[in-house]
Each structure stands twice: as C-alpha cells, then as structure tokens.
C-alpha positions in Angstrom: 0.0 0.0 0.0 0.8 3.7 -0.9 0.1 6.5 1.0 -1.2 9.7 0.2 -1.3 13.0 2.1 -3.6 16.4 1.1 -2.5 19.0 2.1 -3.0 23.1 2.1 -1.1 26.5 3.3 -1.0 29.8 2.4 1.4 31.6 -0.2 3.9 33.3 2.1 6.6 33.4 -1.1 7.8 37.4 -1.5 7.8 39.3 -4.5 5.3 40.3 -7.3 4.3 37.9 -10.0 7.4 37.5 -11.5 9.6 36.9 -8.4 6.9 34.2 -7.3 7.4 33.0 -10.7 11.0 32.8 -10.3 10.6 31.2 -6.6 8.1 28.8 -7.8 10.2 27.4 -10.2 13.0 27.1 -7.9 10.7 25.2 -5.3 9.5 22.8 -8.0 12.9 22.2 -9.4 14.3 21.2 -5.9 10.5 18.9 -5.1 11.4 17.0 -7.6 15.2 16.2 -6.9 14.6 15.6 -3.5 10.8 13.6 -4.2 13.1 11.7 -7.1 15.2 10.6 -4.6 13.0 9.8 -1.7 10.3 8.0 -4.3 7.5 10.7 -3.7 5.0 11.6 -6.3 2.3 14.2 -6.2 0.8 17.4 -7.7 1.1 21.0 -6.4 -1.9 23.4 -7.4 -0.7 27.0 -6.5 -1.5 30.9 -6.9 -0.7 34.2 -5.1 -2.6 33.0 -1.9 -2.6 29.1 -1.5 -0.3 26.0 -2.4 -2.7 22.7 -2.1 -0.7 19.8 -3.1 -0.5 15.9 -3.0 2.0 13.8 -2.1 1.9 10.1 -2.2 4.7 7.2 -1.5 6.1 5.1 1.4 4.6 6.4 4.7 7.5 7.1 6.3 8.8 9.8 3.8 5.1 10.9 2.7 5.5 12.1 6.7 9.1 13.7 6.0 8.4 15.2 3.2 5.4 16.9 4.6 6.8 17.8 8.3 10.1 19.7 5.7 7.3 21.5 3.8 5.3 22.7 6.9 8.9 23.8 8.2 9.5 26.0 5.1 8.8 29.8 5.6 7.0 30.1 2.0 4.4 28.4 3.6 1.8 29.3 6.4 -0.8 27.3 8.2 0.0 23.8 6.8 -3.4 22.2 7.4 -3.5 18.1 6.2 -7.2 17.4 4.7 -6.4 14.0 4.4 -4.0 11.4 5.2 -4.8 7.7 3.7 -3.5 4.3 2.0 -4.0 3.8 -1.6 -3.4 1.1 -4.0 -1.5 3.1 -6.4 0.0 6.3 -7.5 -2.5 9.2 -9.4 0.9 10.8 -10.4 3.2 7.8 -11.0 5.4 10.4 -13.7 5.1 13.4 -12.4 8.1 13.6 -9.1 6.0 16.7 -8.6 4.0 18.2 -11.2 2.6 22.0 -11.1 0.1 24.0 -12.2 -0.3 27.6 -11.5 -3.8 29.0 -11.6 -3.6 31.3 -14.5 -6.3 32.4 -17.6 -4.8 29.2 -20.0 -6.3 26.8 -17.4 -9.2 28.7 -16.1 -11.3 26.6 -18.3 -10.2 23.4 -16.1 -11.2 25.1 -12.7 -14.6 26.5 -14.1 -15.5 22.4 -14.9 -15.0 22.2 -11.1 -16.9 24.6 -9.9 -14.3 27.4 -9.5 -15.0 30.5 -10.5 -13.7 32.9 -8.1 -10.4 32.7 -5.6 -9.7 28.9 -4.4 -10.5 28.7 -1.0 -9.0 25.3 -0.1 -10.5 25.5 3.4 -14.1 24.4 1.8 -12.3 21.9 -0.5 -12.2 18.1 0.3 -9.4 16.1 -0.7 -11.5 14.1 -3.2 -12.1 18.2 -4.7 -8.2 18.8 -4.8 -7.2 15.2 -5.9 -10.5 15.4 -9.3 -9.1 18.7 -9.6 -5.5 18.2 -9.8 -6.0 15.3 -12.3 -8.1 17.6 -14.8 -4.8 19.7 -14.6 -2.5 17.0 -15.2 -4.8 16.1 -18.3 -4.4 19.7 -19.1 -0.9 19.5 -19.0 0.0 16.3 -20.7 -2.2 17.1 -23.6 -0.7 20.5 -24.0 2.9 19.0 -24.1 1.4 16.6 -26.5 0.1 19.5 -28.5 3.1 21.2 -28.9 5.1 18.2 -30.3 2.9 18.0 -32.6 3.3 21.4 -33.4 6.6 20.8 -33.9 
C-alpha cells in the first residue's frame, strides 16, 4: 500500500508575479530532486494566496516530506485534509508536477466549480485530488500539443 497525504497552506513566497514566478520554479525544481530521490510523487496546485498539493509514496517519507514542507517559511498554516492508503500512484510520472492558476487553465477550474479565488478551506481532498488530475490532463495534452506542433 501507498500513502497519500492532502494538504493546504497559504502563499507566504515574496515578490510580485514575476519573483513568485521565479521562486516557484525554484521550489519545483528542488521537489522533484529531493521527491526523485526519496520516491514521492504528487501534484502542487498553487497561486498568489494558497499551495494545495499531494503527495503520495512510502509512509514514512510521505511524513518527512510533509513535516520539511510545513517547516518551510513560504508556507503558512500547513493544514492536512487528508491522510490515507492507496493502492497506487495518481501521479506515478510526475516527481511533482505543477500548475499555476492562470487564464490558459481557467477553463479546467470552471469544470469544477471554481469560478472565483480557491479557497481550499471548503475543498475536500477528493475536490483537490479530481481537480488536480483535470490539470494534469491539461498539461500532458498541451505538451502533447506542442510536439505536434513541432
């Protein structure tokens, strides 16, 4: 059995759009090194005020890997939605994958039911895990767009 932690905190990285930008690619970058190397797989769903996020993998470093991220000082008020076994991975390729809110994948949030500012504090994790697999869709079909393009 796999485990799988949902999770939410607020935004506390500095800067305007472009240096949380910046930071945000730095902080993926580094999630997947260190969830590459400690066999962690998830999905982060972020924008100016929250980071909700999955992780899932061994229980012992699903735990580690969330006590480092509640320990960081971009994030505030780490609050778990939900901590469980599963039989597999939902994001067996993606060390972490990402997905800012911005207006190319509004479309994706609207399906769900957001319209206005995520408020993770009245999402459930089943709303955060459907959600953050329509954005993985999203993405992989975009990337598969552009090769085509190519």
């Amino acid at each position: 059995m796999l485990h799988q932690l949902v999770y939410y905190s607020r935004n506390t990285v500095p800067g305007g759009d472009r240096a949380m930008l910046i930071n945000m690619r730095e902080i993926l970058s580094v999630s997947q090194r260190n969830n590459s190397r400690d066999g962690i797989t998830g999905f982060l769903i972020f924008d100016k005020t929250w980071f909700v996020q999955i992780l899932e993998g061994e229980r012992g470093q699903v735990t580690r890997t969330y006590d480092r991220i509640a320990r960081d000082t971009r994030h505030a008020a780490a609050t778990i939605l939900n901590v469980r076994d599963v039989p597999g991975r939902l994001f067996p390729n993606w060390t972490m994958g990402g997905a800012m809110r911005t207006p190319e994948v509004q479309e994706v949030y609207l399906q769900h039911g957001f319209g206005g500012p995520l408020d993770p504090m009245r999402l459930t994790s089943e709303q955060v895990v459907t959600l953050a697999l329509d954005l993985q869709a999203y993405e992989v079909s975009r990337r598969q767009g552009q090769k085509l393009a190519s």
